[in-house]
Residue frames as qw, qx, qy, qz and C-alpha x, y, z in Angstrom:
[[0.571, 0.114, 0.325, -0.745, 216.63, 190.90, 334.91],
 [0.492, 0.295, 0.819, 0.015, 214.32, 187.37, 333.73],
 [0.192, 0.013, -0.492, -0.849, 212.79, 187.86, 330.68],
 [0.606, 0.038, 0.575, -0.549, 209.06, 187.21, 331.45],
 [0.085, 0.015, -0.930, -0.358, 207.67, 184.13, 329.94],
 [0.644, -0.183, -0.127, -0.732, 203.77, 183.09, 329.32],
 [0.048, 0.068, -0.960, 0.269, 202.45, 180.87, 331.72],
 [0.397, -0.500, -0.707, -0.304, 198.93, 179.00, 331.95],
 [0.125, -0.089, 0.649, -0.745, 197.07, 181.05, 335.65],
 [0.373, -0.487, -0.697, -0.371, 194.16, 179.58, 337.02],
 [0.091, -0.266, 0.455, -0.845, 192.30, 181.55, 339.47],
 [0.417, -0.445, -0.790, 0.070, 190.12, 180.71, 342.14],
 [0.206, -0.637, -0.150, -0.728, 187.27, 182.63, 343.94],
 [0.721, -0.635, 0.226, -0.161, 188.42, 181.33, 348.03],
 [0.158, -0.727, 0.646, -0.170, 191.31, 180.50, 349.39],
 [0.753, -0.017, 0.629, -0.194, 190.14, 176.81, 350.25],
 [0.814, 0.536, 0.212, -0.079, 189.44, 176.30, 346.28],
 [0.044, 0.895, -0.398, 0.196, 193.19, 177.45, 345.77],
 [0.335, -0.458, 0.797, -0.209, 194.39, 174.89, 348.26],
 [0.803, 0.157, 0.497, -0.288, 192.43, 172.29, 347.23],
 [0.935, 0.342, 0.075, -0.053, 193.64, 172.32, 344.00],
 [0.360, 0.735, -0.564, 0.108, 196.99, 172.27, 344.76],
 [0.359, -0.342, 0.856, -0.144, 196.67, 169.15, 346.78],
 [0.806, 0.272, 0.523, 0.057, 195.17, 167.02, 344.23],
 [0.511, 0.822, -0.246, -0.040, 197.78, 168.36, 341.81],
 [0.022, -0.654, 0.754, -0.060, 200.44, 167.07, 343.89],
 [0.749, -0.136, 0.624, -0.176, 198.64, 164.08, 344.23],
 [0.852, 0.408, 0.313, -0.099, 198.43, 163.48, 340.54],
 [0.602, -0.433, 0.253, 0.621, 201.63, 164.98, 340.14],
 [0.418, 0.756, 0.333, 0.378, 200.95, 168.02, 337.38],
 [0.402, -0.116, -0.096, 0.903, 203.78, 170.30, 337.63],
 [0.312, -0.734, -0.490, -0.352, 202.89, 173.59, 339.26],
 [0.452, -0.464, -0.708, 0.281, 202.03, 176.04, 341.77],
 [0.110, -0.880, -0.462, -0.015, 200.44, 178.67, 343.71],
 [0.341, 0.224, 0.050, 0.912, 201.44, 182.30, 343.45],
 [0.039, -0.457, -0.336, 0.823, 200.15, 185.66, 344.32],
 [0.616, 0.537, 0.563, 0.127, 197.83, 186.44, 341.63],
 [0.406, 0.059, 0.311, 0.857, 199.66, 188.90, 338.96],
 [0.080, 0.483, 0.219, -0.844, 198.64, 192.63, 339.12],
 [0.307, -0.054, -0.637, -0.704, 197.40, 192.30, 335.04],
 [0.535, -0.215, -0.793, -0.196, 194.72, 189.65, 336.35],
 [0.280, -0.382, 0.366, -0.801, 191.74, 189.94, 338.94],
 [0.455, -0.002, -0.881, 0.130, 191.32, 187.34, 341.18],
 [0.577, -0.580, -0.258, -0.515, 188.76, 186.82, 344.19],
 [0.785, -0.546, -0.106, 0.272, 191.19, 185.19, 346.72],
 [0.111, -0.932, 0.345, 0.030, 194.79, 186.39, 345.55],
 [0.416, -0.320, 0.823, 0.216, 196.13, 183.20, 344.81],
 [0.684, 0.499, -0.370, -0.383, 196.74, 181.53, 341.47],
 [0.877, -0.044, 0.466, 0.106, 197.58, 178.10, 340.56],
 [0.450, 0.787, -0.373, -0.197, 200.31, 178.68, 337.64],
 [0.847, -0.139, 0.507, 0.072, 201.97, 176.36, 335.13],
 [0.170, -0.336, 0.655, 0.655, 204.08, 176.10, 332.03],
 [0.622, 0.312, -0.191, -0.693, 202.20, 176.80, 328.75],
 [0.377, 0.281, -0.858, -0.207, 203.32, 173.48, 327.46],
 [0.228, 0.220, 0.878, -0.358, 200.87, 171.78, 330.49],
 [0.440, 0.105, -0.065, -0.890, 198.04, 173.55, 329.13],
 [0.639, -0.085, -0.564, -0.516, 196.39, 170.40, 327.61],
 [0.463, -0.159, -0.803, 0.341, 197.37, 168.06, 330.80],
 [0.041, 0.229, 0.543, -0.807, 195.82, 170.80, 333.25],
 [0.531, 0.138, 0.009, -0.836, 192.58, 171.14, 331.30],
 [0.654, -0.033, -0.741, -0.151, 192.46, 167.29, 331.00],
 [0.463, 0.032, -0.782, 0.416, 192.74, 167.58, 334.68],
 [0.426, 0.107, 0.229, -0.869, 190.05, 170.51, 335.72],
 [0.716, -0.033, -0.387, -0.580, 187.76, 168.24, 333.51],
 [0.607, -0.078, -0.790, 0.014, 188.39, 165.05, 335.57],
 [0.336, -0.135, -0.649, 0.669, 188.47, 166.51, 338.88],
 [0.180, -0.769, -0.534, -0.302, 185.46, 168.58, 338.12],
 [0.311, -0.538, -0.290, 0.728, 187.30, 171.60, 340.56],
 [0.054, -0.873, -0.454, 0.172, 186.37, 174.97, 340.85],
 [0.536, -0.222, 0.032, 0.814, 187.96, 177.57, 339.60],
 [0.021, -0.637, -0.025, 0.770, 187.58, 181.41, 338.69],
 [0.628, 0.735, -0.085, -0.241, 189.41, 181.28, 335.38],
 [0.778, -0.324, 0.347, 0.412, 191.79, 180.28, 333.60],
 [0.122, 0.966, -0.090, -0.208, 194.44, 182.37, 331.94],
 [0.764, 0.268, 0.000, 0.586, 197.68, 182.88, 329.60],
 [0.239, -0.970, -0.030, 0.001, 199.61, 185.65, 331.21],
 [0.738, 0.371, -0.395, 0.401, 202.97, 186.84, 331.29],
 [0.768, -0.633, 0.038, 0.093, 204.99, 186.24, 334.34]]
């Protein structure tokens, strides 16, 4: 069995907001991506955007530039 590791989740409250910011992630190329959102963690669409702690500063340098929506934004293990 994996051993679970902590990973950065950012939820989002629609599906659309969810997608959206996984296509200007790939555009800007911040490693990533969307998941089912983890049973610990309530989420308005069901999808999560999830990344390696170690992004943490690059992906909150990148919610601030891109000014996207999002739910929250979470450490969680996974």
């Amino acid at each position: 069995m994996r051993e679970k590791e902590t990973y950065i989740v950012v939820t989002f409250h629609s599906t659309t907001q969810a997608m959206e910011m996984e296509k200007k992630c790939k555009q800007k190329k911040i490693p990533g991506r969307l998941i089912p959102v983890p049973g610990s963690i309530a989420a308005g669409c069901g999808m999560c955007w999830c990344t390696k702690l170690e992004e943490k500063e690059l992906l909150n340098q990148f919610l601030k530039e891109e000014n996207l929506c999002v739910q929250n934004i979470k450490e969680c293990l996974i």
